[in-house]
Structures are given as C-alpha cells and as structure tokens.
C-alpha positions as CSV (number, residue, x, y, z in Angstrom):
1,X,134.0,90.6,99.7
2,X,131.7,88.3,101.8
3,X,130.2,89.7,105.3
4,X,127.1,87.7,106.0
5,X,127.5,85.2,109.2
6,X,125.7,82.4,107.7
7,X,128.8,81.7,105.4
8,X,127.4,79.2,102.3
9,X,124.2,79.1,103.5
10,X,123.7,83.0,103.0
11,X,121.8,84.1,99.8
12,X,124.0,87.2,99.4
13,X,127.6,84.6,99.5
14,X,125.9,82.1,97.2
15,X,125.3,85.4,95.1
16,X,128.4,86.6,95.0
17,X,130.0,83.1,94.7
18,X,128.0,82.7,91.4
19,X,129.1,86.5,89.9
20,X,132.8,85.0,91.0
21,X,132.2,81.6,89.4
22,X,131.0,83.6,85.9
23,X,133.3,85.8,85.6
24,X,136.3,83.5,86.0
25,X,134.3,81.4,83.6
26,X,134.2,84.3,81.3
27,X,138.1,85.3,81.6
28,X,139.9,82.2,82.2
29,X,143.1,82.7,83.8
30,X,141.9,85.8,85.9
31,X,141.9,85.9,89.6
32,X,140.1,86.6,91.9
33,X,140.7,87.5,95.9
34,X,138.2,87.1,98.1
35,X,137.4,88.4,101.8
36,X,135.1,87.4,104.1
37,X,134.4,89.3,107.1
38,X,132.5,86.9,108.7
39,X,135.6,84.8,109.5
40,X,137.6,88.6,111.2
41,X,136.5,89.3,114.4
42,X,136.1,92.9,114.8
43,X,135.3,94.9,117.4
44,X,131.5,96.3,117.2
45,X,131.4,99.8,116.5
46,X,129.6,102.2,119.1
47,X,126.5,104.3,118.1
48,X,128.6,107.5,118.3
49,X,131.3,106.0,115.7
50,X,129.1,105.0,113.7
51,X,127.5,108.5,113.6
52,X,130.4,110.3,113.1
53,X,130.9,108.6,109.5
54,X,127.8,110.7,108.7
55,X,128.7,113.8,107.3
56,X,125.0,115.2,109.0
57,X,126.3,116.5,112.4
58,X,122.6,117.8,113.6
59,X,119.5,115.5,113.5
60,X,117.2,117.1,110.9
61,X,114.0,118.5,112.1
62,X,111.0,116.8,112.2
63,X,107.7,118.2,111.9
64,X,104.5,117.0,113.3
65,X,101.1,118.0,112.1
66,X,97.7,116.9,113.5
C-alpha cells in the first residue's frame, strides 16, 4: 500500500518499491498487488471521526505544577 502524495518522488514509495522489487526477486513467480491511495480521492475525515476511532472517550487529565 502506497499513500504518500508525492508518488515516486516520495522516500516512503521508493521504500516500499524496493521491499516489492526484493521480494519478487527473492520468490520469482510471486505477486504482488499494490494500492496507492494517493491516486483515490477520499473524502477528509472530520476531527470528531477521527476521534471516535480512539477507544479513549475522555481527554486524560493533565496536571500542571509550578
């Protein structure tokens, strides 16, 4: 799975192209399906979505001391 927006010239895709490219070279006649999110256009998720993935449901306390 690929995600980052600046397609080959990310690090993390020319990265994960390379564990791709070893691998296959290590078991020929494998396969290998790839996604990249980068080319879906998805909605962006909301702060409260995001936040309800967390399985926190109250802020934890923070303390101050001076």
């Amino acid at each position: 799975m690929f995600s980052a927006p600046r397609g080959a010239a990310s690090y993390s895709n020319q990265l994960g192209q390379a564990i791709v490219d070893q691998l296959l070279a290590a078991h020929p006649g494998s396969t290998v399906q790839t996604i990249d999110l980068s080319e879906q256009h998805y909605p962006h998720l909301s702060a409260a979505q995001l936040n309800s993935f967390s399985r926190r449901k109250k802020p934890a306390p923070v303390s101050i001391t001076t």
